[in-house]
N, C-alpha and C positions, 0 to 999 in steps of 0.2 A: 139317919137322913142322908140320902144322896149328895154328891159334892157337885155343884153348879160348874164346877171347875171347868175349860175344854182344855184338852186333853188328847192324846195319842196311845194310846195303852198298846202294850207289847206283851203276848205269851208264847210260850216255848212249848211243843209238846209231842211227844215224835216224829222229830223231824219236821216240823211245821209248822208256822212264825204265825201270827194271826196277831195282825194290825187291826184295834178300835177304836173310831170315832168316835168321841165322847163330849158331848157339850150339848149336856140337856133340855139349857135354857133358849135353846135356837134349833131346837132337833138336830142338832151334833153339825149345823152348817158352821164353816172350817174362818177361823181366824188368820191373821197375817203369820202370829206366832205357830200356830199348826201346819200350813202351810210353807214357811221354814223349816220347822221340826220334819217331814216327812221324807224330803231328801237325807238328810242326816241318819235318820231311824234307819232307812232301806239300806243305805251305805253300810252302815254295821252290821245289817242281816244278810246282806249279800256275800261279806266278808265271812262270814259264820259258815263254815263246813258242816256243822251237825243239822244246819236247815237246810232242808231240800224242796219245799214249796213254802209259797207265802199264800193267808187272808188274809181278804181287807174287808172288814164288815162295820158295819156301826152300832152301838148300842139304841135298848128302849126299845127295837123294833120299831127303827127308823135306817136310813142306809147313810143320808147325807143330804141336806137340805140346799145343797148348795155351797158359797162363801155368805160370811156374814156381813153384811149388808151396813151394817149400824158401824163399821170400822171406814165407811169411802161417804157416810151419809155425814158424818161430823165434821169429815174435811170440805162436803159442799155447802153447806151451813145449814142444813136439817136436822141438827140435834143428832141423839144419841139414839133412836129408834131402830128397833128392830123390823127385816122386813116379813115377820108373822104376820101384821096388819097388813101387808100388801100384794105381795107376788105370790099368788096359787095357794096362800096359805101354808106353807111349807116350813116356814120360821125361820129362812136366810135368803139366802142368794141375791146377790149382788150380783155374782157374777163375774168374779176376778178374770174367768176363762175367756171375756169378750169385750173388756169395758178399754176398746180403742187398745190402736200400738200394734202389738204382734197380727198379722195376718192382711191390717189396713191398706189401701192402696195410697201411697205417700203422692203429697204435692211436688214436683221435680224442685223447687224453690224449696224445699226443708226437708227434701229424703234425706240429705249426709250433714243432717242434727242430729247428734246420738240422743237426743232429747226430747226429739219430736216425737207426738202421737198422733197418729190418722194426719200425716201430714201439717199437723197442727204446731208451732213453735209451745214447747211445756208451759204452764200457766199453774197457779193454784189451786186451780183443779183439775185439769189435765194430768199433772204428775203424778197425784195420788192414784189416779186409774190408769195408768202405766205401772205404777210399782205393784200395785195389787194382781195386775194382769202377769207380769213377768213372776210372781211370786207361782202362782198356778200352776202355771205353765213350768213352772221348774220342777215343780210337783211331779206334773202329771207325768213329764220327760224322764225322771228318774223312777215312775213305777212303771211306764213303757219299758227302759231299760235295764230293770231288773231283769237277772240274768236265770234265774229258776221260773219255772212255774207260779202263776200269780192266779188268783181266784176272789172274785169280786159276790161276799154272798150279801143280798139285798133283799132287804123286807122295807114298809112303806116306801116313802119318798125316797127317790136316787134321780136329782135333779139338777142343774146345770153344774156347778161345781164337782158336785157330788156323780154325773151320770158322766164328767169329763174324767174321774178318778176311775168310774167302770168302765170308760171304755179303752183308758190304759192297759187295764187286766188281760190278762190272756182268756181269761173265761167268767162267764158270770152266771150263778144260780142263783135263783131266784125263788120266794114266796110269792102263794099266790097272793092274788090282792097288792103286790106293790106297783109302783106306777114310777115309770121314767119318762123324761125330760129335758129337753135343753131351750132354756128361754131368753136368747139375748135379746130375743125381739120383743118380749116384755121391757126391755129397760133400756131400750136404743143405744145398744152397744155393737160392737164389729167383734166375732168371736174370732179368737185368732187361728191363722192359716193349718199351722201344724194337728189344731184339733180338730176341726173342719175335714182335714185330709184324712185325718183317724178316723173319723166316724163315718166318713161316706166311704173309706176302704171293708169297713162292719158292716154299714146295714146298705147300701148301695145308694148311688147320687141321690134317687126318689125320695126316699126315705130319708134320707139326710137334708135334703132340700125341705122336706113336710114339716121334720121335727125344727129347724133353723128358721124359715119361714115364719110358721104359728106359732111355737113356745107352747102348744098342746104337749098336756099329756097322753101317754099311751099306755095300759094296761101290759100284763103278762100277755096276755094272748097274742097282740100284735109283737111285744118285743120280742116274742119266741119265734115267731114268722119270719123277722126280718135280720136277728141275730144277736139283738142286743141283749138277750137272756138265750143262756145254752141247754139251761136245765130249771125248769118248775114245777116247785113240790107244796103239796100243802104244808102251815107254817111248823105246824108239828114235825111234820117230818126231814125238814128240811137240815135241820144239825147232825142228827143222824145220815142223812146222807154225804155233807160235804164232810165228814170227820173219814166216813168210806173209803170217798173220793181221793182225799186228801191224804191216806193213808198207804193206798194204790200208789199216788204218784210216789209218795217216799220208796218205795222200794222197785220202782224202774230204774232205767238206767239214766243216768243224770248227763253222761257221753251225748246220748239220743236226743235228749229233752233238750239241751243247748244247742247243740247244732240245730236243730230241730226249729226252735224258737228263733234264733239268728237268721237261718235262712227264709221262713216266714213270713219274719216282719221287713223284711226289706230288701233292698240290688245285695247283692252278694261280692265282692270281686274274688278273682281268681287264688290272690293269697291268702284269702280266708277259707276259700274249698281248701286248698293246698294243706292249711294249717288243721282242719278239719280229718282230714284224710289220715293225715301222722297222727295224730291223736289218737285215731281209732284203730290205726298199723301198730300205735306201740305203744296198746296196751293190753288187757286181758279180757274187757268187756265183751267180745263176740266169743272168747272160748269159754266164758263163764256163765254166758248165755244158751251156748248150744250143752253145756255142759249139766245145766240145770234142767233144761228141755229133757235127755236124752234121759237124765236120773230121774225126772216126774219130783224136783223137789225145787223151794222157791229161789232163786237167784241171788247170791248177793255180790252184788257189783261193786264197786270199788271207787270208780274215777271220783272223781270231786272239785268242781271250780276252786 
């Protein structure tokens, strides 16, 4: 029998880290403790030189339901419920990515409260939806800045929580038939700014305004259109491809892929091109490359964060 347990599950296997969501009883939507756990996990895989790409998938053929909901419902005094009876049917989300605080437009009379949320002085119920929101967001900031290659693969629901977790990823494959999401407007909440900025830099203001706005879901098809899916496969074939995929990236250059990723995601300043530049003057990468080219045989590169 399956363990109801949630859970973070870690595997190893050439060169490629594969984070799963695990918490059956909610469709794997993500608790305070897992949400803790995932900065801490990444830190030690980043740290790991024999990993050269990371997934992030979820078990059951489910991606992530969200946060769990039944962890901010006991502190408002609604019992212990989960929200499978409620929001989209998806067995979480609460919504730690939106519930006030980060992103809010603060009252000038309590912006410099470290306390306040949405402008609001902390309360008994207030704090609990600041500490759940800050917990997310820590989350989601440390698989943002994962320093390799990251890969969000997603079957069913990948929804507010859970569709903040893939749009940290650098890329996301997808099954057909899953359906993403971001619904703070189901539970009147303020999703915060940093995530907000992530997903309309992904799918473009329109789209980000539609999905923030309604809390609709959207199918493969749209998410493939607008970017929040890079690749969809049918469900069969889709582990065979991302083991591919993921197998490819292990044996690029890892030089490339970082700079690469750094410059990317964000302003650049001059002493990181600088630092960038040496990096690739003093090392081997470009003659091991040209040097593989020239002999018609596979590459193997060297550098290593």
């Amino acid at each position: 029998m399956e363990s109801t347990e949630a859970v973070l599950d870690t595997q190893r296997h050439n060169g490629v880290a594969t984070v799963t969501i695990r918490h059956p009883a909610k469709r794997n939507a993500m608790t305070p403790a897992m949400w803790r756990q995932l900065p801490v996990l990444l830190a030690a895989l980043a740290s790991d030189t024999s990993v050269r790409a990371l997934v992030l998938t979820g078990a059951n053929g489910t991606f992530c339901a969200g946060a769990d909901i039944s962890t901010l419902r006991a502190h408002l005094g609604h019992g212990g419920t989960d929200e499978a009876s409620g929001t989209h049917g998806a067995g979480g989300e609460y919504e730690p990515d939106g519930t006030q605080g980060s992103g809010a437009v603060n009252d000038p009379r309590t912006e410099n409260d470290p306390g306040a949320v949405n402008g609001t002085p902390p309360t008994a119920t207030t704090a609990p939806a600041r500490d759940a929101q800050e917990l997310a967001v820590a989350a989601e900031d440390a698989l943002a800045a994962f320093p390799k290659p990251t890969l969000a693969v997603v079957r069913g629901h990948c929804v507010g929580g859970g569709c903040q977790l893939a749009a940290a990823c650098d890329l996301r494959f997808a099954a057909e038939g899953a359906l993403f999401g971001v619904t703070p407007a189901k539970l009147g909440i303020v999703y915060p700014a940093t995530s907000t900025r992530r997903l309309v830099r992904l799918v473009g203001p329109a789209t980000a305004k539609y999905l923030l706005f309604s809390g609709e879901l959207i199918g493969t098809g749209r998410a493939l259109l607008c970017g929040l899916a890079d690749e969809v496969h049918p469900d069969g074939d889709l582990d065979a491809r991302v083991a591919a995929f993921t197998e490819l990236l292990a044996t690029r250059s890892q030089l490339t892929q970082a700079a690469a990723k750094e410059f990317a995601d964000g302003p650049v300043d001059a002493a990181r091109v600088a630092y960038w530049r040496r990096e690739s003057a003093a090392g081997d990468e470009l003659a091991e490359g040209v040097g593989a080219f020239l002999e018609r045989r596979a590459p193997r590169f060297g550098w290593s964060l």
